[in-house]
N, C-alpha and C positions, 0 to 999 in steps of 0.2 A: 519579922522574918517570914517571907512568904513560903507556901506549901510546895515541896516538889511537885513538878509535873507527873501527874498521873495520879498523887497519895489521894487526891479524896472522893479517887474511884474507887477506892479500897476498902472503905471502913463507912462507918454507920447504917443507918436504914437505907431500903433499897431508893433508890430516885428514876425517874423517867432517863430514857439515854442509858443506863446500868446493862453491861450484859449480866445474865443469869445462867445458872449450869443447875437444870435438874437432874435429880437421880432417883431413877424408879427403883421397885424394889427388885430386881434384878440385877440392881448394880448398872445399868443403863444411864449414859446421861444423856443432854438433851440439850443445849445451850441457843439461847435466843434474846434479841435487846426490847425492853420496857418501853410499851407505848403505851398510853392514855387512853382506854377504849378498846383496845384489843383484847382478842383470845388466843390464847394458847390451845391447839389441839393434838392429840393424840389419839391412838386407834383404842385408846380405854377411858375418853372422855376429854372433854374441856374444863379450863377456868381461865375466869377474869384477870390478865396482868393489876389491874387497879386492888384483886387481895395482894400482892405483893408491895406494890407502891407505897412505901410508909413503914412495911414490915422492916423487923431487923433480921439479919443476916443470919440464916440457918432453922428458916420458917419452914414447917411443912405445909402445903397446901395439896386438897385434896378436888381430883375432877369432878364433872357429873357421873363417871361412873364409880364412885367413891373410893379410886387410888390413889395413894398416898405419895408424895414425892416431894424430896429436899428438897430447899433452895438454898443456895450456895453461890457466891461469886466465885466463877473460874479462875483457879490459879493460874500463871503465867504458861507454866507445863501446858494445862489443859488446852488453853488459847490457842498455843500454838499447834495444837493437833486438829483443833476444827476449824480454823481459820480457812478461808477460802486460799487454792492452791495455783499459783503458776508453774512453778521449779518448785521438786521436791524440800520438806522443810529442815534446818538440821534438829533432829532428836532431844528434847529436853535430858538427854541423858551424858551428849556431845556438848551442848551449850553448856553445861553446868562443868565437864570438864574443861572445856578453854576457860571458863572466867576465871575458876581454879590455877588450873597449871599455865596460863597466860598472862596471869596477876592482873587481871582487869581491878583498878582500885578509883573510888572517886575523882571525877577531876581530871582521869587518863585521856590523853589526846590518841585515837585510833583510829585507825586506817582499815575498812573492811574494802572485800572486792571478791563480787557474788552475793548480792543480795539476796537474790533466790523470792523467797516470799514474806520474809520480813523476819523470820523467825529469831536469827540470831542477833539481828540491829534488836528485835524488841528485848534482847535479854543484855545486849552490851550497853545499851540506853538507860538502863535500870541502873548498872552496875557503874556506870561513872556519872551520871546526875547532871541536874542541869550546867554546875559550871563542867562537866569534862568538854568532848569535843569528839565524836562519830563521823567520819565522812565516808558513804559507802559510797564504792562503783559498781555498778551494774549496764553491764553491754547491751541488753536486751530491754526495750524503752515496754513492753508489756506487762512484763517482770516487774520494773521498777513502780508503775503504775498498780500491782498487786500492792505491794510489800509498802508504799505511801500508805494505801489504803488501812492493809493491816494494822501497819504501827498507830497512827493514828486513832482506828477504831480503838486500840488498847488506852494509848494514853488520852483519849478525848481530845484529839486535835495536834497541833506540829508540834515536833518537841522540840525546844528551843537549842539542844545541843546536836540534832542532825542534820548534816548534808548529803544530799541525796544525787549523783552524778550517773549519767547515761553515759556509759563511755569505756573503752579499754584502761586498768588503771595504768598500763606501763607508758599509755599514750599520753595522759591524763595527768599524772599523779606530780600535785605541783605541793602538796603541803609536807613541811618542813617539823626538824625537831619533834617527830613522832614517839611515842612509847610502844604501842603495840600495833601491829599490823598479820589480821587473819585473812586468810585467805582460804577462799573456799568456790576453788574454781578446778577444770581438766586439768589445765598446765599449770601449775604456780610457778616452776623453775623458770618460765617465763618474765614471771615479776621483778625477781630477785633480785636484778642489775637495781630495779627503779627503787626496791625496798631497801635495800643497802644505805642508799645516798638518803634515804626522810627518818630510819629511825636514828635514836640518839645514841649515845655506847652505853649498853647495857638492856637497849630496849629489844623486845621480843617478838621475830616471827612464828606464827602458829597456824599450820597447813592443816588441811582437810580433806582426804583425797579420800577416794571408795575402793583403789585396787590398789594389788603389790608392786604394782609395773608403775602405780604413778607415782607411791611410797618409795621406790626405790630409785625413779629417776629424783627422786625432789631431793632426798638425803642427796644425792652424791653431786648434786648443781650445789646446793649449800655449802661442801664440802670444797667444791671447786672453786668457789667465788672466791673465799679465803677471810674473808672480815667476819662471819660465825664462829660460834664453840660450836664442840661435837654437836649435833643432831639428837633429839631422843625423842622416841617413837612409838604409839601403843594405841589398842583400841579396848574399849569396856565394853563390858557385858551385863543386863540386870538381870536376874530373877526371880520374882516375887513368890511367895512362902504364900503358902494353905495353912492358916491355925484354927483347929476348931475342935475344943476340947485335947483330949490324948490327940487327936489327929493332926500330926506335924510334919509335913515335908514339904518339898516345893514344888512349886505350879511344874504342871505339864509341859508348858508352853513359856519361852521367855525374848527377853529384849537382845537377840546376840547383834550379829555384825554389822553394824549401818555406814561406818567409815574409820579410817586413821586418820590418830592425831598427830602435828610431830611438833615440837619448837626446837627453836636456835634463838640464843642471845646476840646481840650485834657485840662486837668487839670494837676498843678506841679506833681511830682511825692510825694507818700504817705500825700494826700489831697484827702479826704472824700468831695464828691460832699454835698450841704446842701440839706437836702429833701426837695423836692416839695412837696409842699401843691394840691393836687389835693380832686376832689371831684366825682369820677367815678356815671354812676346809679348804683343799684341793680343788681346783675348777671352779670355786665363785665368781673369779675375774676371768675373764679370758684372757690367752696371750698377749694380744695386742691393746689389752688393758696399760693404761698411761696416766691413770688421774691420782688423786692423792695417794699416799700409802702405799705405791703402787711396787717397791723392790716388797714390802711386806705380802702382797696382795700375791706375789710370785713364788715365793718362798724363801728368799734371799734374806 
């Protein structure tokens, strides 16, 4: 049985081609790929990539000015934050929610659209292997030319389960019997006609939007299409904790708002979603408010 794509960049001693993520003692890191004869420098000294070549994973190596720095292979997270940028990348903290709450699972046949810089193709790549099936769209051919590069750089070359398309996907979007489809673009309510008709009943759209005006129009196109469940909607926050001795509380500083998330299940086909009961205030809809829910949305 052969190795998944990418595993054996992962594990044993370091090799030529390997990226590396030092960290100084400051908590600083530093990330850069193994070459044969080269040096690594810093404003507190150099050293030879070739003490790494051969070391195993989690070797300290020290410069000429005798600082001390881990070496470590880059988790996925980290990659994705120093990865060279086209379009902003989504948040290791965003990616870990869609794989979650969008059930990305082995073998899932998915429909992304907004590639951006590779960020989120390199974490839905991981997450369904080489038999699943990634087809991203991306409109802007510079973009896509990043986010190639990236995934690549990660997994050591193409990964046998993506396709990589230049192109509007509502223009575009010719694959059939889909499971999930993220979208991570201005308009998604846009898509939604073309996303209806590829995923299967029961498969799952999951939007990515940065404001409440695009959150808000995207729930109620969903809402209107009529082949979705209710919509459900949120955005996470991290905040990392200071422990040190008795001293316990948390950081200063933390990871808040970078975008909302929303999914909608597809529903069989000719199956009326049941109404939600909802109970909005006064003045959410306007008068001439006419879309779902709408004797509810009035007060009637």
């Amino acid at each position: 049985m052969s190795e998944p794509t990418g595993a054996a960049r992962r594990r044993g001693p370091f090799k030529v081609g390997d990226q590396v993520q030092l960290t100084d003692p400051k908590g600083r890191h530093y990330t850069f790929t193994l070459e044969e004869g080269k040096n690594f420098h810093t404003h507190k000294g150099s050293f030879p990539h070739d003490e790494l070549i051969g070391a195993p994973e989690g070797s300290v190596v020290r410069t000429t000015g005798n600082v001390a720095y881990l070496a470590l292979r880059p988790l996925l997270p980290d990659y994705v934050l120093s990865m060279p940028r086209g379009a902003a990348v989504v948040y290791p903290k965003d990616a870990g929610q869609i794989l979650a709450f969008a059930d990305i699972f082995p073998g899932a046949r998915v429909v992304e659209a907004g590639v951006g810089s590779g960020s989120l193709s390199s974490f839905l790549l991981r997450a369904i292997g080489d038999q699943g099936m990634l087809h991203s769209y991306e409109r802007r051919e510079d973009f896509a030319e990043i986010a190639q590069a990236n995934v690549e750089r990660y997994f050591g070359g193409p990964h046998p389960a993506w396709q990589l398309t230049v192109g509007d996907l509502q223009d575009n979007l010719s694959d059939t019997e889909v499971d999930r489809v993220i979208l991570d673009m201005l308009a998604p309510w846009e898509c939604l006609e073309a996303v209806s008709k590829a995923l299967v009943p029961g498969g799952i759209v999951c939007c990515y939007v940065a404001t409440t005006t695009q959150l808000a129009r995207t729930v109620e196109s969903i809402r209107e299409i009529g082949c979705f469940n209710e919509p459900s909607a949120w955005e996470s926050m991290i905040r990392n904790w200071h422990i040190e001795g008795l001293a316990v509380r948390p950081d200063h500083r933390m990871i808040g708002h970078t975008g909302f998330l929303l999914t909608a299940r597809r529903l069989a086909d000719g199956v009326e979603p049941p109404m939600r009961r909802r109970r909005p205030a006064k003045g959410a809809y306007g008068e001439d408010y006419s879309g779902p829910n709408a004797d509810g949305a009035s007060g009637r």
